[in-house]
C-alpha positions in Angstrom: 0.0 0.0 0.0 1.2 3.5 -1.1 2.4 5.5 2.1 0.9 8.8 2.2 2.9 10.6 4.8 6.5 11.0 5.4 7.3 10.2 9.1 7.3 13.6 10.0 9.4 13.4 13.5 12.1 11.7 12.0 12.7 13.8 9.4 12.3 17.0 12.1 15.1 15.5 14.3 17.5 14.9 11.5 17.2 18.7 9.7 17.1 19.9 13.3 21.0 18.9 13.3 21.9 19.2 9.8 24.7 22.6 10.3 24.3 25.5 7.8 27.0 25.6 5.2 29.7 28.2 4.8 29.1 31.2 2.6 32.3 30.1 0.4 33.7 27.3 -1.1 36.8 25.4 0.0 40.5 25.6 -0.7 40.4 23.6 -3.8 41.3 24.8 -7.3 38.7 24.9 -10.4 40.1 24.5 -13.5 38.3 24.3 -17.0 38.8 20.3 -18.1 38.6 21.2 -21.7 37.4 25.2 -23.1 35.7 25.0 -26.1 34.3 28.1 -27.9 30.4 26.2 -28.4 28.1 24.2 -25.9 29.7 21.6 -23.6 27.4 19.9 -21.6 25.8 16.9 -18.9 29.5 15.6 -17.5 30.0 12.5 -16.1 33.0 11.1 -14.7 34.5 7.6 -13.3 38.1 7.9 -11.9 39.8 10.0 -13.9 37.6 10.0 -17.2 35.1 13.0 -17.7 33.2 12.5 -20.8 30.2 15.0 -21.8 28.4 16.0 -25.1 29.7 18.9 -27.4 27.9 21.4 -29.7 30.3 20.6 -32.8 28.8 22.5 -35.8 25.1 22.1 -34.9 24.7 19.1 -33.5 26.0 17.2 -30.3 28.9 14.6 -30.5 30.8 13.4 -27.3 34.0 14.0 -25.8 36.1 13.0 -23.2 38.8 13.8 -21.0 41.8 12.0 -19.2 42.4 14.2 -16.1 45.0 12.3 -14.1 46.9 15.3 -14.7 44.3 18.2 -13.9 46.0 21.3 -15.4 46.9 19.3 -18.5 43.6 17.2 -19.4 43.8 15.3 -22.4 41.2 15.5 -25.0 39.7 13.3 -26.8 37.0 12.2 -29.2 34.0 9.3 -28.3 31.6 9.3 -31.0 31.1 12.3 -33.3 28.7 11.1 -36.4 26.1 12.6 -38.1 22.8 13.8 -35.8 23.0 13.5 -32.3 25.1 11.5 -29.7 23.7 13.0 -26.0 23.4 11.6 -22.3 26.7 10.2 -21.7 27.7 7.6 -18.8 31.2 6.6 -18.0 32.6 3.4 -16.2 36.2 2.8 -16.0 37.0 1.9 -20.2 33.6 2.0 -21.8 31.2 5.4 -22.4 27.8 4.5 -23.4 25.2 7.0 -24.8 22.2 7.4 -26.6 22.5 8.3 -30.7 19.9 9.5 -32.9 19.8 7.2 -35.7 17.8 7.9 -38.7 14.2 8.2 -36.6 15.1 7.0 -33.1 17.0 7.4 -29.9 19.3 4.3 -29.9 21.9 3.3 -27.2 25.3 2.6 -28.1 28.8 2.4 -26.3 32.6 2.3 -26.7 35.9 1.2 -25.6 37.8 3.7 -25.0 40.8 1.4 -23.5 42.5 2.9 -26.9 41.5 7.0 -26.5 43.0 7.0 -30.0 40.8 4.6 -31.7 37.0 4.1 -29.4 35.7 1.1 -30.8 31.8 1.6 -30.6 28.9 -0.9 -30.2 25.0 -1.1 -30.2 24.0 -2.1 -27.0 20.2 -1.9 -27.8 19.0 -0.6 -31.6 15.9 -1.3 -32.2 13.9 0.2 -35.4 11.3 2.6 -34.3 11.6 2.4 -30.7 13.1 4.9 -28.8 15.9 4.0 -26.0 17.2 7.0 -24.1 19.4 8.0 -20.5 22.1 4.9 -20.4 23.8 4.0 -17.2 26.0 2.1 -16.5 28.1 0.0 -13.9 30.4 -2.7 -14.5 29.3 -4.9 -17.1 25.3 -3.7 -16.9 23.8 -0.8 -19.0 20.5 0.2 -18.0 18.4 2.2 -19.8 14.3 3.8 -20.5 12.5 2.3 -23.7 8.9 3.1 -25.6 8.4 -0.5 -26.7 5.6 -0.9 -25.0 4.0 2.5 -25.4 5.2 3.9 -22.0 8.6 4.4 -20.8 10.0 0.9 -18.9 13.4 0.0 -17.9 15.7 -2.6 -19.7 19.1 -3.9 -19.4 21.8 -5.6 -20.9 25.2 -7.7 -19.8 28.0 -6.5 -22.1 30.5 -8.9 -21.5 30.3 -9.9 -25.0 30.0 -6.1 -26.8 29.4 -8.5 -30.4 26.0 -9.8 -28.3 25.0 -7.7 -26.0 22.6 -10.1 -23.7 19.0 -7.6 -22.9 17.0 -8.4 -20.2 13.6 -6.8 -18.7 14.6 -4.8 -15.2 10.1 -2.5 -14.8 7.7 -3.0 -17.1 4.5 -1.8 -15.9 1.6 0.3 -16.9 2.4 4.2 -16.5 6.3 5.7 -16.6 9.6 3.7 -15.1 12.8 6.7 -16.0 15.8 7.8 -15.7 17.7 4.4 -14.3 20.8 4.5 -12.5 22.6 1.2 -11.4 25.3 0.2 -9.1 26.2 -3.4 -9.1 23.2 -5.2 -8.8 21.2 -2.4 -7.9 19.1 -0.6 -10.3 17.1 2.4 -9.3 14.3 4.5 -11.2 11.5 7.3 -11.2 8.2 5.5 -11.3 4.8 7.2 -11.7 2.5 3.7 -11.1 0.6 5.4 -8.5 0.1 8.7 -10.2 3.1 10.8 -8.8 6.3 9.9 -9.3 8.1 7.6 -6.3 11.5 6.1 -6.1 11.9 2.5 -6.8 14.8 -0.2 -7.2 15.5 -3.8 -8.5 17.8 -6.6 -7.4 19.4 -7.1 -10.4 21.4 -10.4 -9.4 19.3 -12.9 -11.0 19.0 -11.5 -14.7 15.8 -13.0 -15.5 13.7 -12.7 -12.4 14.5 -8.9 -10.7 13.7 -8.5 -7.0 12.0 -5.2 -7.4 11.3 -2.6 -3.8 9.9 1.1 -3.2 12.7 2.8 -2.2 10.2 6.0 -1.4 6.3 6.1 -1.5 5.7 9.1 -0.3 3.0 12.1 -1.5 4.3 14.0 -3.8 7.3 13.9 -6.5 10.1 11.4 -5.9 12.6 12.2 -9.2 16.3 11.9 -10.9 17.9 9.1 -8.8 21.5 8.3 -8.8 22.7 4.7 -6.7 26.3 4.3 -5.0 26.8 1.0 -2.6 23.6 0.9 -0.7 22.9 4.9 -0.5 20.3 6.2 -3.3 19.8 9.9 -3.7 17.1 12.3 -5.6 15.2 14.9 -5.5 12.1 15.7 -3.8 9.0 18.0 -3.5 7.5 16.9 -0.2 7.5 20.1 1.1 6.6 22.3 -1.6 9.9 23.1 -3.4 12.3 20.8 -4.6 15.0 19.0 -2.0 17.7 16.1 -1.7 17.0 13.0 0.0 19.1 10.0 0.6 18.1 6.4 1.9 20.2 3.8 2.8 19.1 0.2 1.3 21.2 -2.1 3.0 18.0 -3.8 4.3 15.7 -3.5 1.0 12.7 -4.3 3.0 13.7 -1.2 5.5 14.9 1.8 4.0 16.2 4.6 5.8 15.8 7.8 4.7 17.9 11.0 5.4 17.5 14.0 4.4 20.4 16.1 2.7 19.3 19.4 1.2 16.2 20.5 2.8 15.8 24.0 3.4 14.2 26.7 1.4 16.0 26.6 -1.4 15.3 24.5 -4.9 17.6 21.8 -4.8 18.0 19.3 -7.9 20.0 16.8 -10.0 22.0 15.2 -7.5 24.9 12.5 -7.6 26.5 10.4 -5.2 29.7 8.6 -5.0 31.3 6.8 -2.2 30.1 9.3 0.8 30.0 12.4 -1.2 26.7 13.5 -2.3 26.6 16.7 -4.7 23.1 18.9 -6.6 23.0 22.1 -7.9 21.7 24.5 -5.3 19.7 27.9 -5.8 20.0 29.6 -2.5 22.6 32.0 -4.0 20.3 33.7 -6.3 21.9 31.7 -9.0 22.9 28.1 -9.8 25.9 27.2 -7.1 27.1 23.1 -6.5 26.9 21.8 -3.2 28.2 18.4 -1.1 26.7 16.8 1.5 29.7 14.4 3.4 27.6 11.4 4.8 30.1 10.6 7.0 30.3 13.4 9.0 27.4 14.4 8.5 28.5 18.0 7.2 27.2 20.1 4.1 29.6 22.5 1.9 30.0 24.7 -0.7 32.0 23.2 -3.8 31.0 26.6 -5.9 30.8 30.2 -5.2 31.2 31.5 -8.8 28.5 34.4 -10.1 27.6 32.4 -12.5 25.3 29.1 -12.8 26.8 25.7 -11.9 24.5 22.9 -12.5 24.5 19.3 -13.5 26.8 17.9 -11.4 28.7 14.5 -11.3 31.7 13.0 -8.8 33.3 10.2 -8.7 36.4 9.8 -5.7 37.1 13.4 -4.7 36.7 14.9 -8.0 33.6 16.7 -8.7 32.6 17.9 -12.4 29.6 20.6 -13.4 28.5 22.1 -16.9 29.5 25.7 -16.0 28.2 29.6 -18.0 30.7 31.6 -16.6 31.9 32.6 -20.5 29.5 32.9 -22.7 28.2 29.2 -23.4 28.5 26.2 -21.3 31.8 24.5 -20.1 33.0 21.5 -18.3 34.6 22.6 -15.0 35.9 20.5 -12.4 37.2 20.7 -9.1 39.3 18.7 -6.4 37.9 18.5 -3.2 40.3 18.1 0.0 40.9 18.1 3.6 37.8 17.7 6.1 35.1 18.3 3.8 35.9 15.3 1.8 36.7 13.2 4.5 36.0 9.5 4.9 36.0 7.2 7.9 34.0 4.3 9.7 33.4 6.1 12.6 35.6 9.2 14.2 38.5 8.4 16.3 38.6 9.6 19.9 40.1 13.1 19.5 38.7 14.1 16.3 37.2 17.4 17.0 36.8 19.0 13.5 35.2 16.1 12.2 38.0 15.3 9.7 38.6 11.7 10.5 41.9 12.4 11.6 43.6 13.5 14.4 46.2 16.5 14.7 47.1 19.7 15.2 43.9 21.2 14.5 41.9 18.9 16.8 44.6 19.9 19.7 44.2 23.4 19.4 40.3 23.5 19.3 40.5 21.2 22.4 43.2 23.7 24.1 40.8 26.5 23.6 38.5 25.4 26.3 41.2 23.3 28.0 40.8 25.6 31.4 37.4 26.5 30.8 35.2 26.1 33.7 31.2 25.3 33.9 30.5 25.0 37.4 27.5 26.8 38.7 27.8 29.2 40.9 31.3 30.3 38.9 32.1 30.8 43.0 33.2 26.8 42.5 35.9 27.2 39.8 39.1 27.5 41.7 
């Protein structure tokens, strides 16, 4: 049965602690992966691979980028054929993407082990149907399809690029979008019960998908993005548009958390490891946050004048289509020191929240090291 209601108290608690960010970003330097006098746009990024579709001479072909070496990227071509190749997804030697072919969105992919020479594949082409917003982990692409008359999610194994082997992940009656996968984990937008809700298959057995609501709740549930057991989107429970997480260790139980709650319209998040990043209005203008689930601490990645959107982040590395000339560019940035830090749990010491212990923790414990909070004051000596 379709819950209704979010649990309010819980969700009160957890905002009730969640500590307001810092007017500026950190210490980390932005640089421009790869300027380019037209349209670069909807990054994505695995390791050190940014890839990302490019206005070349009226229509969109995609690029990519080796960044290992941040202030001297290297360029290079994916796909760049006739009519459009958009939406591209990155995982560690192969970029897929969805190409306009004749009448239809089809996917495709490639191999970029060789940057010089992609060799490029048809994951799923089929003649009057369109297939649109890959993703992909490991050896699974997942992706939407119109077969059926609605959109429903497929996938396929490419182990074998020559035979790519598809399998059905939702097909129901009404919409099943924008997929992202991790592992076995496949997550969606899904509007069965007349506004859309977050929902996620167990991918393990191919042919028979354990499917779960991730989140039933009133309202819009939209743009999800999966990393280990933590799925993240966007949210209008509350009138605007906000970031919520849930962890779906337990599929049966998942626990929500909200990240990016306040007044603000906050949209098209990604996660990665314990680093979840949106694009953030709050600023008058388009800015990129992080929320570190760790610690439990949000901060600024942007604090340019210009709009920041469409972010991505894989590791420590965070990447954003970015206006700040006068069409869109890839930007990227790489984040350090407490913001980005990752630990189990804290160690005894750690007062900064940094999952370390140093200097820094030492002199914010010596601050108050003689401090006194007896009452009456009379019985400090």
């Amino acid at each position: 049965m379709k819950t209704v209601e979010r649990t309010m108290l819980i969700s009160a608690v957890v905002l009730a602690v969640l500590p307001a960010a810092g007017g500026r970003a950190g210490d980390w330097q932005e640089f421009a992966v790869y300027p380019f006098d037209e349209d670069q746009q909807q990054p994505d990024i695995d390791g050190t691979i940014v890839v990302w579709q490019q206005l070349v001479e009226g229509d969109f072909d995609i690029y990519g980028a080796d960044i290992n070496d941040p202030f001297n990227p290297e360029p290079f071509v994916v796909s760049e054929y006739v009519d459009d190749q958009t939406s591209p997804c990155v995982f560690r030697d192969v970029v897929v993407y969805q190409d306009y072919v004749e009448t239809d969105w089809d996917i495709w992919a490639a191999d970029i082990s060789d940057v010089t020479n992609p060799q490029l594949f048809a994951v799923s082409d089929y003649a009057g149907i369109n297939e649109e917003a890959p993703a992909i982990s490991g050896n699974i692409v997942a992706w939407q399809h119109d077969y059926f008359g609605d959109w429903d999610i497929s996938g396929a194994d490419i182990t074998d690029p020559c035979y790519p082997a598809e399998f059905f992940i939702a097909a129901y009656d009404h919409n099943q979008c924008r997929p992202a996968v991790c592992r076995d984990a496949v997550v969606w937008q899904d509007d069965y019960f007349g506004d859309r809700d977050v929902f996620a298959a167990d991918i393990w057995l191919r042919n028979s998908p354990v499917e779960y609501g991730v989140s039933l709740v009133a309202y819009d549930q939209q743009n999800t993005d999966v990393s280990g057991s933590t799925v993240v989107w966007e949210d209008d429970f509350f009138g605007d548009w906000d970031i919520y997480a849930a962890d779906i260790s337990e599929p049966s139980n998942p626990v929500e958390l909200p990240i990016a709650a306040d007044t603000s319209c906050a949209i098209e998040p990604d996660v990665d490891g314990n680093i979840v990043v949106w694009q953030d209005d709050r600023n008058g203008h388009w800015d990129i946050y992080a929320y570190n689930l760790t610690t439990r601490q949000e901060f600024r990645v942007t604090d340019n004048e210009y709009d920041q959107t469409h972010p991505a982040i894989s590791g420590n590395v965070v990447v954003w289509q970015d206006n700040r000339t006068e069409h869109w560019n890839i930007y990227a940035a790489i984040l350090d020191g407490p913001e980005a830090a990752w630990c189990v749990s804290a160690p005894a010491g750690d007062a900064n929240g940094d999952c370390r212990v140093d200097f820094t923790d030492f002199a914010i414990m010596a601050g108050s090291w003689l401090d006194c909070n007896l009452e009456p004051q009379q019985g400090c000596r």
